[in-house]
C-alpha positions, 0 to 999 in steps of 0.5 A: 566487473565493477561493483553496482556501488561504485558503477554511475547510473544514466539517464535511460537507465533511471527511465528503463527503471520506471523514473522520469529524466526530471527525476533523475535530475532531482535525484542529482539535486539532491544527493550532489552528484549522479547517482550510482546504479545500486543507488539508482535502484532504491530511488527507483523502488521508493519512488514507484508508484506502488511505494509513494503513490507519485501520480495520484498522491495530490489526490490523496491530499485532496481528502479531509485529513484534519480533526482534533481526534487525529493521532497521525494524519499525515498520508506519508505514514503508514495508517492514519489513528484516531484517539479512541479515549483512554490512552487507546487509538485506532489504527485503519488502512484500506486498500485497492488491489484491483489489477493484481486480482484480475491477474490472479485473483487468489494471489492478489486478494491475499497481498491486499489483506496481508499488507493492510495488516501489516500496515497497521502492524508496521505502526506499531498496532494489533489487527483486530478486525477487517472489511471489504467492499467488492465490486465484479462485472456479469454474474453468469459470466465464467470470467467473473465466477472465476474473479468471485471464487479467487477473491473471495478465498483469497480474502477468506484464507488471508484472515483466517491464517492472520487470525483477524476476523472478516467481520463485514464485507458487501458486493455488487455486479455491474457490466462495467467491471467486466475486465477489472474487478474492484477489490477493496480491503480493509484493517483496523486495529487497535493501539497504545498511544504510547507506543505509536511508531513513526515511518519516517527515518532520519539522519546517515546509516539508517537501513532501507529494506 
């Protein structure tokens, strides 16, 4: 059997991996050649919609990103900062986990908060605090009492064993979040200036985790 690094990816094989055939092509483009299948599957994982944001990212690019305050402003990195005085920033990430909640409510309230932390973390700053914003469909329905009491641990447990305080939250019910909740998390934390690290990686060798 030949190795994944040596085997060519296909076309169906980037489609069957969540790309487009216009990828593919891209991916081709830019690396000179087909890629092989080991490679295929990076593309695919960094090119998700969960890592790169590829079909609502010119969205994103819509909001006001621009201030003389900003540190990092770009949405290619992992938070946005803003210059506190001082020789201190602020570090900030929100989050939506709305269809892993629904799934599994306890589960995906915890995989929002942990990766707003380590988010702020990954720049090279401390959580210091979070918030939520959460939104659930009938109150007298056993569906949705199901969605609030695994939301709710699940946001609780997740700040409680980061040791990062849950500091604000609010919560409304309305019909229309009957079949999905809108699971909303935030993190702040707090960094020196000096040591703000970057997500961007240049140049041969570097390791993709």
């Amino acid at each position: 059997m030949s190795s994944t690094s040596s085997q060519l990816a296909s076309a169906e094989q980037a489609i069957e991996m969540g790309l487009t055939s216009e990828e593919f092509n891209t991916i081709k483009s830019i690396l000179g050649r087909v890629p092989n299948f080991t490679e295929m599957r990076v593309f695919s994982a960094l090119w998700s919609e969960h890592c790169s944001h590829k079909n609502s990212i010119k969205w994103l690019y819509t909001l006001p990103k621009e201030g003389s305050q900003l540190l990092v402003n770009t949405a290619n990195e992992n938070t946005r900062i803003v210059d506190l005085g001082d020789g201190m920033g602020c570090s900030f990430k929100i989050e939506s986990n709305n269809h892993a909640c629904r799934e599994k409510p306890y589960q995906g309230a915890v995989n929002g908060v942990c990766r707003i932390n380590r988010a702020i973390s990954a720049m090279g700053a401390r959580p210091v605090a979070q918030l939520n914003s959460l939104r659930f469909g009938n109150i007298t329905s056993e569906h949705s009492r199901r969605m609030i009491d695994g939301v709710v641990r699940g946001i609780g447990d997740c700040s409680s064993y980061l040791g990062v305080p849950m500091i604000g939250g609010e919560v409304s019910f309305d019909e229309s979040y009957e079949a999905n909740p809108l699971v909303n998390v935030m993190s702040v934390g707090l960094i020196d200036n000096r040591n703000i690290i970057s997500s961007k990686a240049m140049g041969v060798g570097n390791p993709v985790f």
